[in-house]
C-alpha positions in Angstrom: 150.5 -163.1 -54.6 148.2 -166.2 -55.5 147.1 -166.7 -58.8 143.4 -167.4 -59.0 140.9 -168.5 -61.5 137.5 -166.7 -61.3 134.2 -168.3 -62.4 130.5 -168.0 -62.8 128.7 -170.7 -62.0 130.8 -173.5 -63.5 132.1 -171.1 -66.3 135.3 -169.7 -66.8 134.9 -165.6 -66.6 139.0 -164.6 -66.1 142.5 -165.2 -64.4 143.6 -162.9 -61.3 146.8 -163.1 -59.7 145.3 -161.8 -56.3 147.5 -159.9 -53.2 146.0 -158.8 -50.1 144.2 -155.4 -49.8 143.2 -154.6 -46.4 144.2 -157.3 -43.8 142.1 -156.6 -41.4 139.1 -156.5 -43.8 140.5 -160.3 -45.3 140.3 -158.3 -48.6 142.4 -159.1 -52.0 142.2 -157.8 -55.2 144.1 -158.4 -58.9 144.0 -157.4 -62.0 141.3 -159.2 -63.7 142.3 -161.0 -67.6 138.5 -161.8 -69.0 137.9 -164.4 -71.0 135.4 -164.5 -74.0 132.7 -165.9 -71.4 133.5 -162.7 -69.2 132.9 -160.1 -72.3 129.7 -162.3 -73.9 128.2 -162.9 -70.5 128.8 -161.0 -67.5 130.1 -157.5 -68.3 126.5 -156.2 -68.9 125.4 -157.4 -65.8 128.5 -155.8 -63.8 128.1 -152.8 -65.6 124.2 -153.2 -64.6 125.4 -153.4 -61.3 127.6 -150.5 -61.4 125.1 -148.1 -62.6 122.1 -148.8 -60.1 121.8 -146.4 -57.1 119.9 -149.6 -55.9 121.3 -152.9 -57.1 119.6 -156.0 -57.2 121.8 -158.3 -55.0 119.2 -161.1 -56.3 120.5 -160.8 -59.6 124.5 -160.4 -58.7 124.1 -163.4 -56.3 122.6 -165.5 -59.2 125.6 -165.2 -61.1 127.3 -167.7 -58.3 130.8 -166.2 -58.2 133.6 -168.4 -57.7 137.4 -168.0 -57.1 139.9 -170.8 -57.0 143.4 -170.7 -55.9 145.4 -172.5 -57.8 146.5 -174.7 -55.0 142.7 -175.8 -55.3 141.4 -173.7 -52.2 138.2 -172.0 -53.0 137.6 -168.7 -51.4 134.7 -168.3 -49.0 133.9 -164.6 -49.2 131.7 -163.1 -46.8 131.7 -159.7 -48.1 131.4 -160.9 -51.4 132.8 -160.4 -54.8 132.9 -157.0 -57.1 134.3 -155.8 -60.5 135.7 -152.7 -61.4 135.2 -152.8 -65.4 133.3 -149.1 -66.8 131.5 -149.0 -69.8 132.9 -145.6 -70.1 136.4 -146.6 -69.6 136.8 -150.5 -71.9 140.3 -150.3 -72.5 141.2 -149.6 -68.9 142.4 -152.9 -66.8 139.3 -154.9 -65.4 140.2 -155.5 -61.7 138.4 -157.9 -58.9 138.1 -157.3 -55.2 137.1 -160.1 -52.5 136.0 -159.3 -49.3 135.6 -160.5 -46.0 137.8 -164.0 -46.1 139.0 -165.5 -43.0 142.3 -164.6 -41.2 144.0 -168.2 -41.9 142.8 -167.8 -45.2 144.6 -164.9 -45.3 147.7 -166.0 -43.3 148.2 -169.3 -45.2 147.5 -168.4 -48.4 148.5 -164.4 -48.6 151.3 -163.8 -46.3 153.2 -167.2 -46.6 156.2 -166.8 -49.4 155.1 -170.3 -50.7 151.1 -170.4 -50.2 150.4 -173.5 -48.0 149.3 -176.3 -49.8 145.5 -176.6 -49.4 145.2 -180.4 -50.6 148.2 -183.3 -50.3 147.8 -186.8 -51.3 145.5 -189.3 -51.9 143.3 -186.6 -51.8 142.6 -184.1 -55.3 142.0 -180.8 -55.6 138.2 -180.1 -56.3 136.6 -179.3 -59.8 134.6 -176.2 -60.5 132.1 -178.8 -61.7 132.6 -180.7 -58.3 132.0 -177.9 -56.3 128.5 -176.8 -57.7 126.9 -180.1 -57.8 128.0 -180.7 -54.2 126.2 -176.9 -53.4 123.0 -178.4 -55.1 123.1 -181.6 -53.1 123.4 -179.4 -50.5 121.1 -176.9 -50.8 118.5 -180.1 -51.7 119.0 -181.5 -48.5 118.5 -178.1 -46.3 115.6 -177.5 -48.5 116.4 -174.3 -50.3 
């Protein structure tokens, strides 16, 4: 298991202690604990997302999902991020799946006893805050 902390854009939405789903998939899921941000913020739009035969990826990409490890490794995942929270069900556990990470990601991080250490010294582990601006720049200098 790795504990995780999962964001939206730069704010806090919840705490996951993640374990690995489908290997072969580079899938992991964990119980999802919202915080206030999550509830205020985000549930409508997963629940949004949830109810639409058609849903508009636009929308759930805008929300700029984020996951931390807290060995400071962000997750890359290319099959993206979902919630499994009802409306018709709100005292059931809220749960997140990640999909599509890479095999090391996987090996070093979910299969290890001790999860690999993602950053040693001099270096430091990256902010939330960090991480977006660095995106922007980014996406400024590709032009997007």
């Amino acid at each position: 298991m790795a504990k995780a902390k999962v964001y939206s854009h730069t704010n806090l939405i919840g705490t996951a202690e993640l374990q690995l789903g489908d290997k072969s998939m580079g899938c992991v899921y964990g119980e999802l604990l919202p915080t206030d941000y999550y509830y205020n913020n985000i549930q409508k739009s997963v629940w949004e997302f949830w109810k639409s035969s058609n849903p508009d990826y636009k929308k759930w990409h805008s929300l700029r999902f984020n996951v931390q490890l807290d060995n400071g490794y962000f997750l890359y995942a290319a099959g993206g991020f979902t919630f499994d929270d009802a409306r018709e069900f709100p005292n059931e556990p809220k749960k997140i799946d990640i999909a599509g990470l890479d095999e090391y990601v996987i090996k070093e991080f979910f299969l290890q006893e001790e999860p690999t250490l993602f950053v040693k010294k001099p270096w430091h582990i990256l902010s939330i805050h960090q991480k977006i601006a660095f995106e922007d720049e980014l996406k400024k200098g590709i032009g997007k």
